[in-house]
C-alpha positions in Angstrom: -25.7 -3.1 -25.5 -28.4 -5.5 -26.2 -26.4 -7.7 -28.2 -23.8 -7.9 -25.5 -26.3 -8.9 -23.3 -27.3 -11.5 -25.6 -23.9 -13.0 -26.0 -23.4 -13.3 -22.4 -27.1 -14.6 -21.9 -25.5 -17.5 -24.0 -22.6 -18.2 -21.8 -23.0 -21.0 -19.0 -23.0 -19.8 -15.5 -19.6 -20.9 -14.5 -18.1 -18.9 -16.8 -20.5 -15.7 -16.6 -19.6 -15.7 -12.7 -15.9 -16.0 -13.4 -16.3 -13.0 -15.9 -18.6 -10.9 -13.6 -16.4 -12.0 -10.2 -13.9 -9.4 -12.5 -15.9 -6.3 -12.2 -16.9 -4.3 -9.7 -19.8 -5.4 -8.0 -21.6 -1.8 -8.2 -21.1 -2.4 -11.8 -22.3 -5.1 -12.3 -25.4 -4.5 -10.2 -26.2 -1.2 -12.0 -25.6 -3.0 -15.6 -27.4 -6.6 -15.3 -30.6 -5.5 -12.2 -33.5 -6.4 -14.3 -32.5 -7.5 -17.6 -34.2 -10.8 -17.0 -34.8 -13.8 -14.4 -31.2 -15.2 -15.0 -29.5 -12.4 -14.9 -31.4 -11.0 -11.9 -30.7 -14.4 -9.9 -26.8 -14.3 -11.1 -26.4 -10.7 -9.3 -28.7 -11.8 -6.4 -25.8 -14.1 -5.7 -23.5 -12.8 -2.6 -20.4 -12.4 -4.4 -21.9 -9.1 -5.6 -24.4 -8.1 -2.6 -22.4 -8.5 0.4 -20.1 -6.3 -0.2 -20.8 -2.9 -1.9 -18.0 0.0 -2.2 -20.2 2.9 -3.6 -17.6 5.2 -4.4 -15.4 6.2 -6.9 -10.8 6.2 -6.3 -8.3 8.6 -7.8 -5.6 6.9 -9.6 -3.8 6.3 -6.8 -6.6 4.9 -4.2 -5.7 7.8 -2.1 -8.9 10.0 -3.0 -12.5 9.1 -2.8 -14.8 10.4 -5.2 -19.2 10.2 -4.8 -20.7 7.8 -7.7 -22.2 9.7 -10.7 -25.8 11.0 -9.7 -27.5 8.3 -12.2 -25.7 5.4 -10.4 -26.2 7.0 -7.3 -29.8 7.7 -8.3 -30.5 4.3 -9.7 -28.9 2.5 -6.4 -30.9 4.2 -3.9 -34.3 3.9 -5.7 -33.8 0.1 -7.5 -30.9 -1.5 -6.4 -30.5 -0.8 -2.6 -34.2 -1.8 -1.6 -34.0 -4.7 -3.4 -30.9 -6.1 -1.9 -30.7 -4.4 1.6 -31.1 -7.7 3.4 -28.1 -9.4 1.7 -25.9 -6.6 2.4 -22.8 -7.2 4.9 -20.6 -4.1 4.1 -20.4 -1.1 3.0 -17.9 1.5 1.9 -19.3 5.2 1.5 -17.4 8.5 1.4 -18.5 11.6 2.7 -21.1 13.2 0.4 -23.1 10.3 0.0 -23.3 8.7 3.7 -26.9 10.0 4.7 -28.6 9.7 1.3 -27.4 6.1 0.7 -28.1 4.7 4.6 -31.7 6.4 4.5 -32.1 4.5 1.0 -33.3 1.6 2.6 -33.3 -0.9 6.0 -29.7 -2.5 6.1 -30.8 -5.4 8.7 -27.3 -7.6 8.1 -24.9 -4.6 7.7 -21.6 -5.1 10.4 -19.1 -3.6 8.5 -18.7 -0.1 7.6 -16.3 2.6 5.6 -16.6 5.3 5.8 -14.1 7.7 3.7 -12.8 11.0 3.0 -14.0 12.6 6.1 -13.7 15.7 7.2 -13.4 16.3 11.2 -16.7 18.3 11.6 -18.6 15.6 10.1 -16.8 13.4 12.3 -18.2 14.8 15.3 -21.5 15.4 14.1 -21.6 11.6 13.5 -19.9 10.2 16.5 -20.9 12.3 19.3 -24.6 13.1 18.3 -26.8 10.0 19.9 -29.4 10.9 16.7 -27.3 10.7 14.4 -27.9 8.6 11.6 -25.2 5.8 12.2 -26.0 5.6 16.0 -29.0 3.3 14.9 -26.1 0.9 13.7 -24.0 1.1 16.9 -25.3 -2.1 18.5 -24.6 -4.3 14.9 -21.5 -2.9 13.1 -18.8 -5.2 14.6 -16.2 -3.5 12.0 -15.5 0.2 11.1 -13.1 2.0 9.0 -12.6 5.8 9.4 -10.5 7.4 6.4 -10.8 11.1 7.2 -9.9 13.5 4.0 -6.7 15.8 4.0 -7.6 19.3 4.6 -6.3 21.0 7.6 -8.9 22.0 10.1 -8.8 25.4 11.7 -11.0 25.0 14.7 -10.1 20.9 15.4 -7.8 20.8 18.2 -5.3 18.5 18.8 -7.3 16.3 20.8 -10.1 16.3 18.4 -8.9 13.0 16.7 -8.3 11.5 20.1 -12.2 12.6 21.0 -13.7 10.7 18.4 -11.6 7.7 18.7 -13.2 7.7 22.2 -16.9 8.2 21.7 -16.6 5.1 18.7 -15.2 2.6 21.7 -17.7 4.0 23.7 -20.8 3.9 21.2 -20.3 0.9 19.1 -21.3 -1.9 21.7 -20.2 -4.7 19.9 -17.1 -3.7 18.1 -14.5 -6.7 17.0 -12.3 -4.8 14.5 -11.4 -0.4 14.2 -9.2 1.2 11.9 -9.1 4.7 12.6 -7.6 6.5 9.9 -3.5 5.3 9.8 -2.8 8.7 8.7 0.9 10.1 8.0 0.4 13.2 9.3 1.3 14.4 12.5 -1.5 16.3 13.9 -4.4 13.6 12.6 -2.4 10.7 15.1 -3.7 9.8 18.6 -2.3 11.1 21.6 -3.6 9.7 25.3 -0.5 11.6 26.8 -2.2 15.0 28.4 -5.9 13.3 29.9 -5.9 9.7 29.3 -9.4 8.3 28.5 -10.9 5.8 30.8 -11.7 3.5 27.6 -12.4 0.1 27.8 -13.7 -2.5 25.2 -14.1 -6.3 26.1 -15.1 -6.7 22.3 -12.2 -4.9 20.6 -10.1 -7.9 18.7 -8.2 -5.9 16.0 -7.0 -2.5 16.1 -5.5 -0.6 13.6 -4.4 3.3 14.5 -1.5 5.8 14.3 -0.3 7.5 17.7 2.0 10.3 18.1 4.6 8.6 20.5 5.5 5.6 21.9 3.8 6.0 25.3 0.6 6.1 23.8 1.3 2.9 22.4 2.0 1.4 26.1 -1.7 3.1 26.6 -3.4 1.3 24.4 -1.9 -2.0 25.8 -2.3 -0.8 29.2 -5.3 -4.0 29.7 -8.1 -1.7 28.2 -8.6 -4.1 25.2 -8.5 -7.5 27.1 -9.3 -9.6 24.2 -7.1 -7.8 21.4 -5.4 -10.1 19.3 -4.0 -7.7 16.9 -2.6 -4.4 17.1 -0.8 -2.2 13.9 0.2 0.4 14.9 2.4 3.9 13.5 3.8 6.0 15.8 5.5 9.3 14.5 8.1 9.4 17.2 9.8 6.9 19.3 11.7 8.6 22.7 12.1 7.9 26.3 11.7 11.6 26.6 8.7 12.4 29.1 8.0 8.5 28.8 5.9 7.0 31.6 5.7 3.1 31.3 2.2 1.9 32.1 1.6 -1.5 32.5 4.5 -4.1 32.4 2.2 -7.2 32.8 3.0 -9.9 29.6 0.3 -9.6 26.8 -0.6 -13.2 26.5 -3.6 -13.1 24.0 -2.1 -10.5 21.5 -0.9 -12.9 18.4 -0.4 -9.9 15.7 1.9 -6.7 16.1 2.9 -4.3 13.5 4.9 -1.6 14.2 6.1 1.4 11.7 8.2 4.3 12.5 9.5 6.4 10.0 12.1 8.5 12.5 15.3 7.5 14.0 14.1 5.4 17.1 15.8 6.9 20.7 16.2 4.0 22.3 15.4 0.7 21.0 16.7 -1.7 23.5 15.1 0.2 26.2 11.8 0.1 24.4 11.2 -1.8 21.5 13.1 -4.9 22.7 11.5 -4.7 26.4 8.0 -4.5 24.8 8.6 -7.2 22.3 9.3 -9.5 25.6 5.7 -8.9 27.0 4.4 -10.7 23.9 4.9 -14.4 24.5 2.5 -15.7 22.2 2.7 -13.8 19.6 2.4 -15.5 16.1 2.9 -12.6 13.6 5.2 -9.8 13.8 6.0 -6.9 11.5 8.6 -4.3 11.9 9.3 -1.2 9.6 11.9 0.9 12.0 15.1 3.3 11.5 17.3 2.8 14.9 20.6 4.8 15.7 22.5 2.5 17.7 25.8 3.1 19.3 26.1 -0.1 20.9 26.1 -1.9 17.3 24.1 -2.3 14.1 21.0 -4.5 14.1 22.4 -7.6 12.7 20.7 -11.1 12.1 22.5 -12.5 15.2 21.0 -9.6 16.6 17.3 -10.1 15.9 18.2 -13.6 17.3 19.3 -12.9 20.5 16.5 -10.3 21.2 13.3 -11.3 19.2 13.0 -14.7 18.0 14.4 -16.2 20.9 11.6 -15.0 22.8 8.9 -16.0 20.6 8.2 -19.8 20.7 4.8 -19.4 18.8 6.3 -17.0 15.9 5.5 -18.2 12.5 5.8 -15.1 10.3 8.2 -12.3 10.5 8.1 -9.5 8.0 10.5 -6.3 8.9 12.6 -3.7 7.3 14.8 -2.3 9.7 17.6 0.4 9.4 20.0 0.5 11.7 23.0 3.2 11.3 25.4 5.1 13.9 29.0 7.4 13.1 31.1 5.4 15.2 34.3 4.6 13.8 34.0 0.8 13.1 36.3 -0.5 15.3 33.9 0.6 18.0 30.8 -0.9 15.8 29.4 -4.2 15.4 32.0 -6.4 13.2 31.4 -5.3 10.1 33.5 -8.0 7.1 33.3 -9.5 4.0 31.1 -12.7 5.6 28.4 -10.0 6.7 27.9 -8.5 3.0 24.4 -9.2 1.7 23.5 -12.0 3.8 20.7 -14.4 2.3 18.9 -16.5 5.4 15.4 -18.2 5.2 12.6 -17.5 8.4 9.4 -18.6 8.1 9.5 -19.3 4.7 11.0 -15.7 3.7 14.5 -14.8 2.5 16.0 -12.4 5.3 18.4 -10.0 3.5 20.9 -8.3 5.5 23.1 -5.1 3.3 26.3 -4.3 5.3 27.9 -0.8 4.2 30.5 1.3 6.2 31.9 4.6 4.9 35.2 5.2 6.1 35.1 9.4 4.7 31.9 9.8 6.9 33.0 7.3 9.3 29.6 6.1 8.8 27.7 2.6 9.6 24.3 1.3 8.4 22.6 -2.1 8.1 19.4 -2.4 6.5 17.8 -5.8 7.2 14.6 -6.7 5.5 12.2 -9.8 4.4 12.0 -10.3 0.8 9.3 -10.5 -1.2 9.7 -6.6 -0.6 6.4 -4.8 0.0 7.1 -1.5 0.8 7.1 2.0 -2.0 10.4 2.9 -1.0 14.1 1.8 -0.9 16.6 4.2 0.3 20.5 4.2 0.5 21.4 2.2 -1.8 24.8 1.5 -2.5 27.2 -0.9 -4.5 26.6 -3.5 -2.6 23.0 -4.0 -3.5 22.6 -7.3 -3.6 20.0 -7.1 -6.4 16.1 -8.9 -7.0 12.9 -7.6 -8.1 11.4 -4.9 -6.3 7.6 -4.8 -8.1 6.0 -2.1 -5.4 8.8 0.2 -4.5 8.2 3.7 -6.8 11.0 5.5 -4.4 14.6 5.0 -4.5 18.0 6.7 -3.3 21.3 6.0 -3.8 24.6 6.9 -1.7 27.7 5.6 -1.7 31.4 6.5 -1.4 32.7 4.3 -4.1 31.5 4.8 -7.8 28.6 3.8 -9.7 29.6 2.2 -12.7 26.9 1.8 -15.9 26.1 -2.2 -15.1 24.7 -0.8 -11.3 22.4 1.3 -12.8 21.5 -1.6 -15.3 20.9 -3.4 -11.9 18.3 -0.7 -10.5 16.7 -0.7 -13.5 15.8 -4.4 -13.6 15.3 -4.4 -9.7 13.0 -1.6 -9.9 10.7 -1.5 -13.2 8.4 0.8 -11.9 10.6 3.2 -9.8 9.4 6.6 -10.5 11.3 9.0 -8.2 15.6 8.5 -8.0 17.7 10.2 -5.6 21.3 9.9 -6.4 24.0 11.4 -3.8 27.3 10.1 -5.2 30.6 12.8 -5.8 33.2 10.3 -7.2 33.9 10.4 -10.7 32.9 7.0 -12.7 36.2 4.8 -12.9 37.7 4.5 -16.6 35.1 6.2 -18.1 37.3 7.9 -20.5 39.1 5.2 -21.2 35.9 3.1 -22.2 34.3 6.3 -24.3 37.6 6.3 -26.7 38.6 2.5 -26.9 34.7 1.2 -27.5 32.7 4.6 -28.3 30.0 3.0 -26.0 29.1 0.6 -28.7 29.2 -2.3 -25.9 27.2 -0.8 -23.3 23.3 -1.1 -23.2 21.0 2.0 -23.1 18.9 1.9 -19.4 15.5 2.6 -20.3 13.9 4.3 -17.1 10.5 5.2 -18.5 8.5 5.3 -15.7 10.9 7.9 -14.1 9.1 11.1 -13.5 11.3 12.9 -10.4 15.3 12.7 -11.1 17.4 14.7 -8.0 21.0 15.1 -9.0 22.0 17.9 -7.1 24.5 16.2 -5.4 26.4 14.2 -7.5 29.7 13.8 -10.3 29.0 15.3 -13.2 29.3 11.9 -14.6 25.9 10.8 -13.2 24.7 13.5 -15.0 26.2 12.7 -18.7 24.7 9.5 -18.1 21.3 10.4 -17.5 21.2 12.9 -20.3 23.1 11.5 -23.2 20.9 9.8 -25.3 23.3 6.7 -26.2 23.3 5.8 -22.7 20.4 6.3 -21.2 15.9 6.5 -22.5 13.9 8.5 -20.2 10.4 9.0 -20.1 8.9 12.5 -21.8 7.6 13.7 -18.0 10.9 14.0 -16.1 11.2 16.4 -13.3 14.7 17.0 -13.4 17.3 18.8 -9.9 20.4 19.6 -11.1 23.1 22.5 -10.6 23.5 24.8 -13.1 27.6 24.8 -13.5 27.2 21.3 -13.4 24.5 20.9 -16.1 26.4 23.7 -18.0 30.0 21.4 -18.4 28.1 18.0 -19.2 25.8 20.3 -22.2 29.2 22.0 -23.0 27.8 25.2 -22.5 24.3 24.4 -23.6 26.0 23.0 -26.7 26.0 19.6 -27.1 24.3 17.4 -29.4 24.3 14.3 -27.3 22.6 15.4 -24.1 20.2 17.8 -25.9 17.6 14.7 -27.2 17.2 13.6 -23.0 16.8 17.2 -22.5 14.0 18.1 -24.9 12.0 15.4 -23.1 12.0 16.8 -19.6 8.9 18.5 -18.2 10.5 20.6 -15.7 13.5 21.6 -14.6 14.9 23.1 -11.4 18.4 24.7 -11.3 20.3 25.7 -8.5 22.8 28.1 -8.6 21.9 30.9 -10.5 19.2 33.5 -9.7 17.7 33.9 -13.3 17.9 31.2 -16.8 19.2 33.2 -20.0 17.8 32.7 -23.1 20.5 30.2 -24.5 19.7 27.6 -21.7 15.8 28.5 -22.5 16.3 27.2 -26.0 18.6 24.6 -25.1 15.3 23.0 -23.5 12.3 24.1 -25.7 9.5 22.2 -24.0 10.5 22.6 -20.0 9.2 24.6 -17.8 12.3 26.3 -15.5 12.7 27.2 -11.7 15.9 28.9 -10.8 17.3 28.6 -7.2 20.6 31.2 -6.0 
């Protein structure tokens, strides 16, 4: 170790920072404090003092872990104290909060996580006046609230909703909030039953989930005067029980973000009236499912209702899936001229995938901004017009039509790091047969999903099935979760027979059949090294 601190003694300071600026700033602090002068005035610099995440993340960034008690212990006696005054933000999770801000006077802190909460500790900190962040409520202009996933028994629904009020109501000169944009249901806001009387002239950002769409209109009911920005995710969009607040315009909001994950009730009653009271706005960001009878969400469509409207719009990211079972003579104009349409706004390609499915008497539309951001791409059929997909790590796939081998050759390249694949497909590939005995699938290329871990194929040809697990067709990686029926699985194996599918199906971690109540001992050794869940 001392020799590496040597050889980076040697290099000039330019390139030391530009190595250090790598590393996380807790590391470097913990490594380089007190080695010598230079080094000590290097990691004095603000780049590693003003901001200090002291906390360690799950693979995923989802879980928050405390530091190691010798980092912890070494920050709160030497490194903390000596630094307290540069210090501009902090992130903390829950074990560590009160030993950390007691360390030491944090005269310059305004922004604060804190992460991995649970809701007891919640209260305790927001609705005690001694508690130990109440001494910060009159200088943390930013604060982050992640709370942690476990299910509390004696929290009620309101609980969430509580705290959210006592912060706007503590924190005197808050600019920016984000509290906890949680998923799950009963952790999102609701102001429906006993509206708070809240009201922040600070507030400038906000960032929450809410439970429907009227506490949405609540929050832009003029208690935030000066909010700029508001992202928001609400779990349910309806005009049942609805009450519309305020319909004044919002003239100083410039960002909006709005994610719904459920089929929207009425979006030209709501969404499109809403978007209207935002005349200045200079950002927008949509993520919505709609079921439309009056017509799928088109470009022309987006025109006519949204950008229209919006003289000061500069960026417009959405992803928007529009679908209804109207038979398509009594749906928007669906052709050959609205398949895949590429368009440029605001510097981004606007993508717009036409499908109708004539069996189902089925319409959808998805319409979305590409570079793509999101984990997930669902519904895809034959008509995907292609790209590169670096983020998304969930995909389905439904159409009426076949796949043929070059598609999923497409998906692959599209989607490099796609680990979960839904595939709902019953027709048989085309001329498969005829291309296995002319060519003995010398021409086609083997699709190397390696970063596959969840395959569902419980609803498909048995085709799609032969593809995935013969080995000349397609590599798969050796931690595959596989859903499949069992008579289906048993006529591609040929009876658990069959040299070419049994390579694919040595690899697979687990494997869950439906279909059959119990696995016999021939379909045990037919997959040596999977574990096995039967399902009647």
């Amino acid at each position: 170790m001392k020799h590496l601190f040597v050889e980076l003694n040697d290099l000039p300071d330019e390139i030391l920072l530009n190595i250090l600026k790598k590393l996380d700033n807790v590391e470097v602090l913990n490594s380089l404090i007190g080695i010598n002068k230079r080094f000590n005035r290097i990691v004095h610099d603000p780049i590693f003092t003003s901001y200090l995440s002291l906390m360690k993340y799950s693979s995923n960034n989802s879980v928050h872990y405390a530091l190691p008690d010798s980092i912890l212990d070494q920050c709160c006696l030497q490194i903390l104290p000596s630094i307290h005054h540069k210090i501009n933000w902090l992130d903390l999770e829950l074990t560590s909060i009160e030993r950390i801000l007691l360390a030491t006077n944090y005269s310059n802190l305004n922004r604060l996580g804190l992460y991995n909460i649970d809701i007891d500790k919640a209260i305790s900190i927001f609705t005690d006046e001694f508690c130990l962040i109440a001494k910060f409520k009159n200088q943390i202009s930013s604060l982050l609230i992640n709370f942690d996933g476990t299910v509390n028994q004696t929290a009620t629904k309101d609980t969430h909703t509580l705290i959210f009020t006592q912060i706007l109501t503590k924190f005197t000169n808050l600019k920016s909030l984000n509290f906890d944009q949680s998923s799950v249901s009963f952790r999102r806001l609701s102001f429906s039953l006993s509206p708070p009387t809240i009201i922040s002239s600070t507030l400038l950002e906000l960032y929450v989930s809410t439970r429907n769409f009227n506490d949405c209109l609540y929050l832009l009911d003029g208690h935030f005067p000066q909010l700029h920005t508001l992202d928001i995710g609400i779990y349910h969009i309806t005009t049942t029980n609805l009450t519309i607040h305020d319909k004044d315009k919002l003239p100083n909001l410039r960002c909006f973000s709005l994610h719904c994950d459920i089929d929207v009730d009425d979006y030209d009653k709501l969404i499109i009236p809403l978007l209207h009271r935002m005349l200045n706005l200079e950002k927008l960001d949509l993520l919505l499912r709609v079921y439309r009878e009056k017509g799928l969400i088109d470009m022309n469509e987006l025109k006519m209702n949204i950008i229209n409207y919006m003289s000061q719009l500069n960026k417009f990211i959405l992803n928007i899936f529009s679908h209804n079972t109207l038979p398509i003579q009594n749906s928007s104009p669906l052709n050959e001229n609205n398949d895949n349409i590429i368009k440029y706004l605001y510097n981004n390609q606007i993508i717009s995938c036409i499908d109708y499915f004539p069996e189902k008497q089925y319409n959808q539309c998805l319409i979305y901004s590409y570079p793509y951001t999101l984990e997930f791409y669902n519904n895809i059929s034959n008509k995907f017009p292609g790209g590169l997909f670096k983020y998304v790590r969930e995909v389905s796939l439904y159409d009426e039509y076949p796949f043929a081998h070059e598609f999923f050759i497409r998906i692959q390249k599209s989607f490099p790091l796609m680990k979960k694949l839904t595939i709902i497909n019953e027709k048989a590939q085309i001329n498969k047969q005829c291309i296995q005995s002319n060519y003995d699938n010398q021409y086609l290329s083997i699709i190397e999903y390696l970063h596959l871990t969840t395959l569902i194929l419980n609803k498909v040809h048995d085709d799609y099935i032969e593809l995935f697990l013969d080995h000349t067709k397609m590599c798969l990686s050796n931690n595959l979760f596989l859903y499949v029926t069992y008579r289906s699985l048993e006529r591609v194996t040929h009876h658990f027979q069959r040299e070419a599918t049994q390579i694919n199906c040595t690899k697979l971690r687990c494997l869950s059949i439906n279909g059959i109540s119990s696995i016999p001992d021939h379909v045990k050794n037919y997959f040596p090294n999977t574990k096995m869940y039967s399902l009647k």
